[in-house]
N, C-alpha and C positions, 0 to 999 in steps of 0.2 A: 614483578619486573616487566616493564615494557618490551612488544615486540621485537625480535629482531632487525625487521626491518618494516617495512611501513606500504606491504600488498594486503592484500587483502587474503590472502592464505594466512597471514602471519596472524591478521586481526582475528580472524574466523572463530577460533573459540573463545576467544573472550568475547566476542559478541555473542555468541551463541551462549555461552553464560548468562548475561545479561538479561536474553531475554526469556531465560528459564528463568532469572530471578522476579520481572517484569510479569512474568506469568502467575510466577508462584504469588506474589503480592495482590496483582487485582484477582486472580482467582479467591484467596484468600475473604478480600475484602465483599464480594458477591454473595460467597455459601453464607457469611457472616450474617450479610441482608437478607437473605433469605432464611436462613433459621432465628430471624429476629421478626420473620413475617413483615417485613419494612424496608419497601427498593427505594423508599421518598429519598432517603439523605446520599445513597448514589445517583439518582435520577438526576438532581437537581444541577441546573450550573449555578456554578461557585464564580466565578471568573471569565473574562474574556480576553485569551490567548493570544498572541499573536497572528496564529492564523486561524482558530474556532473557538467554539464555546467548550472552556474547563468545565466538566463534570465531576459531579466526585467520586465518581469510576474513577477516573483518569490520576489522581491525585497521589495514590502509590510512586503509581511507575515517573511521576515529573520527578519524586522527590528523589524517587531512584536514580534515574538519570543525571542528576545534579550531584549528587554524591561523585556517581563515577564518572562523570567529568572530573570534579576537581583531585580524586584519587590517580586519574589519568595523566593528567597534567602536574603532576609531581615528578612525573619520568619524563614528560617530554610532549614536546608541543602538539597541540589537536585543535582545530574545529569542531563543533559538535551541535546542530540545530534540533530546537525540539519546536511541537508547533504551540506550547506553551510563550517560548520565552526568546524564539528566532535563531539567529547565529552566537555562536558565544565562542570566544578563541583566549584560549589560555595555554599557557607552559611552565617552569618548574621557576623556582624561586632563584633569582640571581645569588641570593649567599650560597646557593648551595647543599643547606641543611636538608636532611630528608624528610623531619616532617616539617618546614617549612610550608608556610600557603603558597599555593600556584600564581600567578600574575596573571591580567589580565593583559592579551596581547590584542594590535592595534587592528592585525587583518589576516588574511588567510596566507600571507604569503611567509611561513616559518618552518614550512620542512615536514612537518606533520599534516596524518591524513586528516582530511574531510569526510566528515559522517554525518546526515542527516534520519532521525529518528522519528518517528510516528509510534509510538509507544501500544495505543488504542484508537487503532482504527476499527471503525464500528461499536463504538460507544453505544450509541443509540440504541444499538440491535441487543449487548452485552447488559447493559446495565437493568435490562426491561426482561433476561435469562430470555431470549428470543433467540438470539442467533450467534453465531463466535462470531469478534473480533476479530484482528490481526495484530501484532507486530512487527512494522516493515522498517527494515533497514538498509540506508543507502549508503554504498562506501566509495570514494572516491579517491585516489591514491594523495599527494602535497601537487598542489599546485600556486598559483597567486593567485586568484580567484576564485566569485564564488562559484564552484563545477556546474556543468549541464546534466542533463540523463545523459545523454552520450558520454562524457566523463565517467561515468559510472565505470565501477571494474568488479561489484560485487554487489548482492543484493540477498537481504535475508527474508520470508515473509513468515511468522511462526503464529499457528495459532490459538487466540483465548477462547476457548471452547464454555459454553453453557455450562451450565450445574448437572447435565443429564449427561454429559460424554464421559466416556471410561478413557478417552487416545486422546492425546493433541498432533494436527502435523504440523512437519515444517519443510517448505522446500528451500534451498541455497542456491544462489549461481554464481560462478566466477566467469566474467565477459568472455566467452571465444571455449566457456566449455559447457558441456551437460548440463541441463537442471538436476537438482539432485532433490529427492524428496524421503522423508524418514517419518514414522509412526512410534510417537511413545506413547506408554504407558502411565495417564497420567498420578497415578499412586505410587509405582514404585521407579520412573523415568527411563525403564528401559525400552531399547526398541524393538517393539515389534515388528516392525517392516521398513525395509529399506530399495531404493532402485533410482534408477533413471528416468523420470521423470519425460515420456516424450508423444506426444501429441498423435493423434491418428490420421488418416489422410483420408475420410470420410467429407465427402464437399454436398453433402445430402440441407436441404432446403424446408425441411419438416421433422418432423418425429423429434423437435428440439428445442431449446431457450433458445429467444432473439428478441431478449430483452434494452427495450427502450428507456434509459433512468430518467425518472421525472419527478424530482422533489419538493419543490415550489410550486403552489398552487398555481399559481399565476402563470406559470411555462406549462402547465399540464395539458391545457387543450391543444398547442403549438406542438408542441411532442406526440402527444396522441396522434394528431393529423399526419405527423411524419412517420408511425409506425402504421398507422393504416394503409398509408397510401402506399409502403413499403413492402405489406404484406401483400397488398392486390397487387402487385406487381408480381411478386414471388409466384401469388395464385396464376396471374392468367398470362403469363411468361413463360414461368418457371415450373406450370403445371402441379404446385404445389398443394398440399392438404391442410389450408391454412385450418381447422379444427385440429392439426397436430404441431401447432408451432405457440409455445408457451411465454408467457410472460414473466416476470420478477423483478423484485424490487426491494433491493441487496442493496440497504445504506449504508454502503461499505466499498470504496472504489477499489482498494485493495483485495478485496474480497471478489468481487466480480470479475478482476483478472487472474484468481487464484480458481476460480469456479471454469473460466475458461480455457486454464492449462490441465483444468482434471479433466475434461470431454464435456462438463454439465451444461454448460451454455456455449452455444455453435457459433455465437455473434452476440455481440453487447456495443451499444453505443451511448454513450455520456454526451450530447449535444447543450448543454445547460451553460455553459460560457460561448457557445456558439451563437445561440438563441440573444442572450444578453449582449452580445456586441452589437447584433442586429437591432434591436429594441432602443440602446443607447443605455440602458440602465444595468446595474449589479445585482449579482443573484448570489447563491450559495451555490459554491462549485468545487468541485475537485481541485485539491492544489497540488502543488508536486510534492511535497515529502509524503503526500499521503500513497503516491504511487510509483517514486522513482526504479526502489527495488525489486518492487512487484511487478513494472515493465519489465526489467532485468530479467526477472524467471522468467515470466511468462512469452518472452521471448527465444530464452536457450533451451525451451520446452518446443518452439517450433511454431507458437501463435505468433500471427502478425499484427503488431500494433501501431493502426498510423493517426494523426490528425485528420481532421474532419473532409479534407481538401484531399487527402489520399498519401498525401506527402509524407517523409517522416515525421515521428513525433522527437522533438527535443526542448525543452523547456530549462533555466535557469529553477536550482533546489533554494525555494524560498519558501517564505509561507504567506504570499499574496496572490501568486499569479493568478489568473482564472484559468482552469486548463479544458479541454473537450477531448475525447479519445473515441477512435472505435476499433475494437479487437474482435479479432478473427478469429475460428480454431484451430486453420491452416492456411498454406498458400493454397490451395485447390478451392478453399469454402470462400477467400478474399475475390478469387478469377468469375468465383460463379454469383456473388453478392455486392460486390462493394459497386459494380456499374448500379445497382438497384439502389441503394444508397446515394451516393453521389444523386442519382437523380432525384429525389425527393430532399435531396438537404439541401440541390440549387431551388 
């Protein structure tokens, strides 16, 4: 049966479902490669996506999501984006029959919510047993269009953990309350830990990640110069110990604002659609479903997360945009960094 009504409270555990099952499937299909001694045939891309390259990691959880769209859309009207296959809007069969097929409907404007999915974020890192993924989901209540981040009313980020992890987390937020973050058990799915989810108010300048992401060759020197020149500022400003201020390089955008609502990283900035507008050319860059929900938490956790310019960050949930972000680990760390910032990215 569909939701009662169509918040995000109401969707929560079925989405939460979902991406136990989206877990359970690419985790599946990983252990599978790896006790077959053979990451080739997930490594590989198969396809190119609407907004990235299909890998056949990813291949589970598209086919998953397709399913329960059209199981969804039996009961009642939805949006549902993946960065497979873009927007897709369907609702229940005019005859009426229950296992009737869903229709395809013309636009967002039918009463039903808006959900944008990122199934495998951090592919790259997952499919190479390097580092977890995520699951990010962005939920938007009915509207007539297609929502911004600020539309956002719910956000899930849950994670595909390596072959070596015994817990997966996942934190939840609903707009205007707590992050909520939980620890299961990935064997037997229970939780080992549960809480609120909330940021420190430490505005410390060293002893910490202030990582710079730089994934194209080609932006690597232009970024480097911007973190250098970022850091000597830090140093001979901020009296800093640049020998305790660390780097990283987390192909995973969702992942580096889930790394900056745990305390791991003090400062992160994604300048790589920034870089590109200036140049005049396209690069590979964060898009927004890869990080709508994941702003969500990492916000009602107490990070602050703006555009490059300092301004909010809001963006249209598509799978084209080019996006640039830099997140903070608090308002105290933003008062004492972002002027250092700003001045090396004029």
């Amino acid at each position: 049966m569909p939701p009662s009504d169509e918040s995000f409270a109401s969707w929560r555990p079925r989405l939460l479902e979902l991406c136990d099952e989206i877990g359970s499937a690419t985790r599946a299909l990983l252990l599978n490669a790896l006790e077959r001694g053979n990451l080739t045939a997930i490594s590989r891309g198969v396809a190119e996506g609407a907004g990235d390259v299909t890998f056949g990691l990813d291949l589970p959880s598209e086919e998953l999501l397709t399913g329960w769209l059209v199981d969804r859309a039996r009961t009642g009207p939805i949006s549902v984006l993946t960065e497979d296959s873009g927007w897709r809007h369907m609702g229940p069969n005019p005859s009426g029959a229950p296992d009737a097929e869903p229709v395809t409907l013309s636009g967002f404007d039918h009463g039903g919510p808006r959900i944008a999915f990122d199934p495998v974020d951090g592919t790259r890192n997952l499919m190479t047993n390097l580092r977890s993924a995520w699951t990010v989901v962005s939920f938007a209540p009915p509207g007539s269009c297609m929502p911004r981040c600020s539309d956002l009313t719910g956000g899930i980020v849950a994670e595909l953990p390596t072959s070596r992890a015994r817990t997966r987390t996942i934190l939840v937020s609903e707009r205007g309350k707590p992050c909520h973050l939980e620890e299961r058990d990935l064997l037997t799915s229970v939780v080992t830990a549960e809480r609120e989810l909330v940021v420190d108010t430490d505005n410390r300048v060293d002893h910490g990640y202030f990582p710079f992401f730089r994934y194209m060759h080609d932006l690597r020197p232009a970024i480097a110069q911007m973190e250098a020149d970022f850091l000597a500022r830090l140093e001979s400003i901020e009296s800093a110990d640049v020998r305790n201020c660390y780097d990283d390089q987390y192909i995973c955008s969702a992942g580096q604002l889930i790394m900056l609502a745990m305390g791991t990283y003090r400062f992160v900035v994604d300048p790589r659609a920034l870089l590109a507008e200036r140049r005049g050319r396209p690069t590979i860059t964060t898009k927004p479903y890869d990080i709508g929900g994941a702003v969500l938490c990492a916000q009602s956790a107490g990070c602050i997360i703006t555009a490059p310019d300092g301004s909010a960050l809001d963006f249209d949930i598509d799978t084209h945009s080019p996006i640039s972000f830099v997140g903070y680990a608090n308002a105290p760390t933003r008062l004492r960094l972002e002027p250092h910032w700003l001045a090396v990215s004029r």
